[in-house]
LOMI-825243 format. One record per residue (C-alpha): residue in one letter; x, y, z. Coordinates in steps of 0.5 Angstrom, whole numbers, padded with zeros to 4 digits, always signed. Example, Ala and Ser with C-alpha at 12.3 -4.5 7.8 and 13.67 -1.06 7.14 Angstrom:
2
A+0025-0009+0016
S+0027-0002+0014
***
This chain:
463
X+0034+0058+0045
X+0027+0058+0043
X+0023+0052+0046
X+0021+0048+0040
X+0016+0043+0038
X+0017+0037+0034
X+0012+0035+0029
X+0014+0032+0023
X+0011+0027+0018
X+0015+0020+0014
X+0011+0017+0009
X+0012+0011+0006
X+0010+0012-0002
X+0009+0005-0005
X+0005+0004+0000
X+0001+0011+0000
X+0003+0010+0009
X+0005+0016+0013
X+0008+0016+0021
X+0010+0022+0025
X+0015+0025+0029
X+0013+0028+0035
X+0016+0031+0041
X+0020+0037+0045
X+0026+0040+0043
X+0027+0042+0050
X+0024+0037+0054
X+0029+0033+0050
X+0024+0028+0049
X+0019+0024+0043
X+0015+0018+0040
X+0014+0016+0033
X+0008+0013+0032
X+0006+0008+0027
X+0012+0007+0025
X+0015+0005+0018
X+0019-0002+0018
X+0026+0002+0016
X+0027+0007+0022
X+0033+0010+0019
X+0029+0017+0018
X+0027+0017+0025
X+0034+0017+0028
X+0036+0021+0024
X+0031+0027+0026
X+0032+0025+0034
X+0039+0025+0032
X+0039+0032+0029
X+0033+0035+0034
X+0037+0032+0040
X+0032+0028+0043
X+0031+0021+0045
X+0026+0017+0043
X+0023+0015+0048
X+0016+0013+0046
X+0013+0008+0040
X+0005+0009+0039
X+0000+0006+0035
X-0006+0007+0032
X-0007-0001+0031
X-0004-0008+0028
X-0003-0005+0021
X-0005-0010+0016
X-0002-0008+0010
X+0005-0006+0012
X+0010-0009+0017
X+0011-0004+0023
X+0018-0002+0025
X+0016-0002+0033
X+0021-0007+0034
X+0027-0005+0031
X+0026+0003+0034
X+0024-0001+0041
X+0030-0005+0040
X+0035+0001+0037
X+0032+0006+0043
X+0030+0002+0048
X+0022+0006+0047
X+0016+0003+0050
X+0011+0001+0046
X+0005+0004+0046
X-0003+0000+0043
X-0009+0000+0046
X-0012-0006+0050
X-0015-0009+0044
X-0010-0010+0040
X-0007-0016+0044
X-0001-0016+0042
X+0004-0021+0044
X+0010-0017+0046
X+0013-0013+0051
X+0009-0007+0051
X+0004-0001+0056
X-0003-0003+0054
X-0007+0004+0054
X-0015+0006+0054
X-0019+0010+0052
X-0017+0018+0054
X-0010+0015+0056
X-0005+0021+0057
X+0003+0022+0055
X+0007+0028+0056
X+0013+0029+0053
X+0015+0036+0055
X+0010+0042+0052
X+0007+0036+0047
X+0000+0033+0050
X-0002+0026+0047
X-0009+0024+0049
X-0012+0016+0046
X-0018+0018+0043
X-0021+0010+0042
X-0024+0010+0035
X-0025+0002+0033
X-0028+0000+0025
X-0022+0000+0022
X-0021-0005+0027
X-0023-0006+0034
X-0017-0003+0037
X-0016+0002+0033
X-0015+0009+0037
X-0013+0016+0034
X-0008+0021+0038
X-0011+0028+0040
X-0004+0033+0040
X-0004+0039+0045
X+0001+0044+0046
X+0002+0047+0053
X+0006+0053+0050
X+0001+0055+0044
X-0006+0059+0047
X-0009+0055+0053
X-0007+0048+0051
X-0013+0046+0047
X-0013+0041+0041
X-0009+0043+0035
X-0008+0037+0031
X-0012+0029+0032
X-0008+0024+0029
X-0013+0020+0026
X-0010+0014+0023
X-0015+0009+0020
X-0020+0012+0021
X-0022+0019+0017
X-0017+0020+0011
X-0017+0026+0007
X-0023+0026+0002
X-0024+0019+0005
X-0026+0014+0011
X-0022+0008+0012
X-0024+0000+0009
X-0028-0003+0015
X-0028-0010+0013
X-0020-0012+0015
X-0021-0014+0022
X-0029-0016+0023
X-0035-0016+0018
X-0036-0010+0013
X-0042-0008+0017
X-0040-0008+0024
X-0033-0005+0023
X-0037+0000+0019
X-0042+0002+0024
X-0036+0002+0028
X-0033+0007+0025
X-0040+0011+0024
X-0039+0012+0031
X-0032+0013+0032
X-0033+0018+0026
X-0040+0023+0030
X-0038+0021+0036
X-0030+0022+0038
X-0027+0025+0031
X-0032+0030+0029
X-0034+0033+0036
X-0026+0036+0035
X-0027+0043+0033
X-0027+0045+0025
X-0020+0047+0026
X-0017+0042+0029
X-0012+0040+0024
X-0012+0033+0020
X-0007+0028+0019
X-0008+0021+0018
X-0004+0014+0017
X-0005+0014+0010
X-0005+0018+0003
X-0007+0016-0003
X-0006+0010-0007
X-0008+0005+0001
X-0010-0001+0000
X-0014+0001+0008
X-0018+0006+0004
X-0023+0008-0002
X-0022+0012-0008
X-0023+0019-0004
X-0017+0019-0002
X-0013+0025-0003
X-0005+0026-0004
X-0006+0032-0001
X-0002+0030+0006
X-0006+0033+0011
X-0014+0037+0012
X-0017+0040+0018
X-0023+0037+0021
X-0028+0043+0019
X-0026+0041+0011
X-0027+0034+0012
X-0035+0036+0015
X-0036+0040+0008
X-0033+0037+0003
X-0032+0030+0006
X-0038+0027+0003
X-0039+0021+0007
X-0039+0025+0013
X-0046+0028+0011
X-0049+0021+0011
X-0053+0022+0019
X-0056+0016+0018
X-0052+0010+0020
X-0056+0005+0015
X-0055+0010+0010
X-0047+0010+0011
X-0047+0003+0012
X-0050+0001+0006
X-0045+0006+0003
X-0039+0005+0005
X-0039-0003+0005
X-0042-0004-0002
X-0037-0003-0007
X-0031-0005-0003
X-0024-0007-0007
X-0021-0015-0006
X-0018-0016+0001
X-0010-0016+0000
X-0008-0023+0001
X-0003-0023+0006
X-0006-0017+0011
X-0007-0022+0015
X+0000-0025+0015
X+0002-0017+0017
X-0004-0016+0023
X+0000-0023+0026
X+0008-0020+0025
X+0005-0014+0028
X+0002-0017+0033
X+0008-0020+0036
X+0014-0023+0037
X+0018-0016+0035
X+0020-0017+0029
X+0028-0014+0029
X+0032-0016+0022
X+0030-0015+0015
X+0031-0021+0010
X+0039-0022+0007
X+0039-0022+0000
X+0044-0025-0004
X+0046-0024-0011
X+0046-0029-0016
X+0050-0030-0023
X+0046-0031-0029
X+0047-0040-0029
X+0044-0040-0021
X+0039-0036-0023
X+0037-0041-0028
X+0037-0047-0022
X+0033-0042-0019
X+0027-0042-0024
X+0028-0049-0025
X+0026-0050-0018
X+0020-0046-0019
X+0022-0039-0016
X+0019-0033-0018
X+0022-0029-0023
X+0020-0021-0021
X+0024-0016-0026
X+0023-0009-0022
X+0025-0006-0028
X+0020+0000-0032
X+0015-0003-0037
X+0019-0002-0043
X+0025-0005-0041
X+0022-0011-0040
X+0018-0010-0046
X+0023-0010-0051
X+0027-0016-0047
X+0027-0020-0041
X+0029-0028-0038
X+0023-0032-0040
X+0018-0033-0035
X+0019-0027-0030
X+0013-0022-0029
X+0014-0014-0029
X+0013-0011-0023
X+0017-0005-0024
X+0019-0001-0018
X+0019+0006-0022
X+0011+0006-0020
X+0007+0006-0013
X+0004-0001-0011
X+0010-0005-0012
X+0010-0008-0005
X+0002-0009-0006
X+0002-0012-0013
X+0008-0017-0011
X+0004-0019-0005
X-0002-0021-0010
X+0003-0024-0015
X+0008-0028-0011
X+0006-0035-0009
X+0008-0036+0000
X+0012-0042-0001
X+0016-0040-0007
X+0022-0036-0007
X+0022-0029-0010
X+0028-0028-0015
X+0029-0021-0017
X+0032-0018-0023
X+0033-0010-0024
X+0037-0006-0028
X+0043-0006-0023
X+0044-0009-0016
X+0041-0003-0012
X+0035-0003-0016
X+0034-0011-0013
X+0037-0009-0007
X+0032-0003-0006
X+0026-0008-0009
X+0027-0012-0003
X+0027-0007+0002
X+0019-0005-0002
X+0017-0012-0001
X+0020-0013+0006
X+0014-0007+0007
X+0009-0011+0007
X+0011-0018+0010
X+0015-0021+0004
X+0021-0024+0007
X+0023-0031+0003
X+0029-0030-0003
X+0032-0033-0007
X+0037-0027-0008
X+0037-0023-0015
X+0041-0023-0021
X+0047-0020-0020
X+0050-0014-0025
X+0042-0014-0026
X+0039-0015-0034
X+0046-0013-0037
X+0049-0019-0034
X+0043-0024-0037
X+0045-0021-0044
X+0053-0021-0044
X+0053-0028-0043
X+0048-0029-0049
X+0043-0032-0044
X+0036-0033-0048
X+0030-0027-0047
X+0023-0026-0049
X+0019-0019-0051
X+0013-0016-0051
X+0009-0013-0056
X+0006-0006-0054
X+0001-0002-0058
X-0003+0005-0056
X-0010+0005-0055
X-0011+0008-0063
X-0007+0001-0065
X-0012-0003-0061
X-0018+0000-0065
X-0014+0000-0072
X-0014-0009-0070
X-0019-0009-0066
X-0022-0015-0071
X-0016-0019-0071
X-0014-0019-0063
X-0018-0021-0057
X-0018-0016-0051
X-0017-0018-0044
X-0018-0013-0038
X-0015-0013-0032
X-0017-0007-0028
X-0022-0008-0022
X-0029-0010-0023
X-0032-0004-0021
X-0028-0001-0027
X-0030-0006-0031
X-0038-0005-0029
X-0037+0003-0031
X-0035+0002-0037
X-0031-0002-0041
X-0030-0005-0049
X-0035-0009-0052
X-0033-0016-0053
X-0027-0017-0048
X-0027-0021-0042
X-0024-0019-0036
X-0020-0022-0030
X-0017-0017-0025
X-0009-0017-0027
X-0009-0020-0019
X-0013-0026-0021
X-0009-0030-0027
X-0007-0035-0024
X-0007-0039-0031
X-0009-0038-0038
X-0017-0035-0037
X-0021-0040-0040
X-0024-0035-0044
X-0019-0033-0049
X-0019-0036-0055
X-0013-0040-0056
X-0012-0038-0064
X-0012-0030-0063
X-0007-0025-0061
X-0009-0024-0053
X-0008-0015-0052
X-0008-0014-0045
X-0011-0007-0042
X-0013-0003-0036
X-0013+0005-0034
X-0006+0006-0035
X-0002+0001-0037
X+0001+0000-0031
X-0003-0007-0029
X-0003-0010-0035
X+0004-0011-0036
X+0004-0015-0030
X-0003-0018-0032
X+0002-0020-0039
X+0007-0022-0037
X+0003-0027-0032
X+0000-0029-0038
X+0006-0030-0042
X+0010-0033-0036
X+0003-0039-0036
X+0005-0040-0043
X+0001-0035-0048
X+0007-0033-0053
X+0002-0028-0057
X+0001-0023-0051
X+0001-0015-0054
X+0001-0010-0048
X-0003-0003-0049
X+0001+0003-0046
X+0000+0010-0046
X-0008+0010-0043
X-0012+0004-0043
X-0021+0004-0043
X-0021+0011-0040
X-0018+0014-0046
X-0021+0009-0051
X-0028+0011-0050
X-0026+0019-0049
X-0023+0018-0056
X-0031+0016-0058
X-0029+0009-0060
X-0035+0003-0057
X-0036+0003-0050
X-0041+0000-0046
X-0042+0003-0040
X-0046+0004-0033
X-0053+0006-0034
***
């Protein structure tokens, strides 16, 4: 048989993550690295190439989600893998810069790359069976996306991660030859980088160095004045995550239990947060009073929920059917969210079947906005470098993740129409405003500012 290298990458797409099988399918031999908290897909591969998993490596102490080193460690008996500096408390071979690992054909060389954060390192990939062993592919994790950089301000402050990074980037990665290909940790949608992100799953560095326009900044204040001026909200939990990951292994997932309709009413009694998975026009058109619209059919539901969900509170969920709260739990056990309460049983269904009460939502397009614009009040929910570029005159503005009460700004006597880009954060924004008290709240659907200054409605913008 035909030796053959293993090379296979797993994303995680509600959080916009990726990790990697590699290995030799003759040696019997592979690693993961970066792995994802749901390690079934892995074993499966290693099942199917007929190779064990003997390493897990690491990039860095992810911030954003919950690593699956420990459950694969405990499933394979792997050895996992970090750099020195992540000081991790677990079971573990620390590793240095230039550090090397054989398995089989496949060649991995640490290559230290802090920013991100300071014991962030990406993997050189050799093959001893293709051309003279020279590098082929770089793992580049946290640190050179495609189109993007990564985010240098969850570990240290902006500007030294973002010096950092400079380094990494000018002295570590861009040194590899053009062809040398890039995969990275994250895709677009990653709360660890910026709007430049691609979707695309893969680069080279030679098409980063021409079109990656952060990578033309030579000058290192320059680059730092950049990448650290428009920065997003730093995620609420990351830190919680970067203590999970660091040790003790996290092995079990969170027991979920379901819930029949009358238990589900002792629970909001008792201050839990009622989460309907379910797409925004199934929520709008009917659901238990008091729950927020986080739908699972999108990408985000992990990152969202961790913005809306109160840590001392238990989370009950509500989907269409059982599968859906069970698949939601899994999303949120992603990014560190373990304490449930349990979910509604037989899903929205059951609530209705038994004549429990429910709330709705009105909702109205951009044109239906411009058509009432006199008699409602206009509340944007997107991100405040959105809002700076353009937004409708007269609204105000809260980040869908900031409402934590009614904004003192509203006017208590005018129906409150909730926007942002698409329609998909104001119906969180909406439903937290009407689960805080505001019965008179319209979700607008089907676009958002975008569309309404494009369609040449007023708009103020940038200058």
């Amino acid at each position: 048989m035909l030796a053959c290298m293993i090379f296979r990458q797993v994303t995680h797409d509600d959080l916009g993550c990726a990790s990697y099988l590699i290995g030799d399918e003759k040696a019997g031999v592979a690693a993961v690295v970066d792995p994802r908290f749901e390690i079934d897909s892995y074993l499966a591969m290693a099942r199917y190439f007929h190779v064990q998993i003997e390493h897990v490596l690491e990039t860095h102490n992810h911030a954003d989600h919950l690593s699956g080193h420990g459950r694969l460690a405990a499933a394979t008996g792997a050895t996992i893998h970090i750099h020195r500096d992540a000081d991790a408390g677990y079971d573990h071979e620390p590793f240095d810069d230039g550090w090397e690992l054989e398995l089989g054909s496949v060649h991995v060389k640490a290559l230290h790359t802090p920013g991100h954060r300071p014991e962030h390192t990406a993997f050189e990939l050799s093959d001893t069976r293709r051309g003279d062993g020279a590098a082929w592919a770089v793992l580049t994790g946290d640190t050179l996306f495609v189109g993007d950089i990564a985010r240098p301000d969850l570990a240290v402050d902006k500007q030294e991660g973002a010096r950092d990074i400079f380094h990494s980037l000018h002295e570590k990665l861009l040194t590899l030859p053009d062809e040398t290909e890039v995969w990275p940790g994250h895709l677009g949608g990653s709360l660890c980088g910026g709007p430049g992100m691609d979707m695309k799953v893969s680069s080279t560095i030679g098409f980063e160095r021409h079109h990656n326009e952060l990578l033309d900044l030579g000058d290192e204040r320059e680059f730092v004045e950049r990448t650290t001026a428009k920065l997003p909200p730093q995620p609420p939990n990351f830190q919680t995550i970067v203590q999970m990951n660091r040790g003790p292994l996290v092995t079990a997932g969170s027991e979920i239990l379901p819930l029949a309709p009358r238990q589900l009413e002792v629970k909001r009694g008792e201050g839990a947060l009622l989460v309907d998975v379910r797409t925004p026009e199934q929520f709008d058109d009917a659901h238990v009073p008091g729950a927020v619209c986080i739908p699972i059919v999108e990408a985000g539901f992990g990152t969202k929920l961790a913005w809306v969900a109160d840590h001392d509170s238990e989370i009950v969920l509500i989907g269409r059917d059982d599968d859906d709260a069970r698949h939601a739990a899994m999303l949120a056990g992603a990014v560190g969210i373990r304490r449930f309460g349990g979910f509604l049983a037989g899903g929205m269904t059951s609530w209705r079947v038994e004549g429990k009460p429910i709330e709705s939502i009105e909702r109205i397009d951009v044109d239906g906005l411009h058509a009432r614009r006199d008699t409602l009040q206009i509340l944007d929910v997107r991100e405040q470098s959105e809002w700076e570029q353009v937004h409708i005159p007269g609204s105000v503005h809260v980040p869908y993740h900031d409402i934590h009460d009614i904004p003192a700004e509203l006017d208590a006597d005018q129906p409150v129409a909730v926007v942002c880009e698409s329609g998909r954060r104001s119906v969180v924004a909406a439903s937290l405003l009407q689960r805080h008290g505001r019965k008179d709240v319209l979700h607008v659907v089907e676009g958002g500012v975008g569309d309404w200054a494009k369609k040449g409605y007023e708009a103020s913008r940038a200058t």
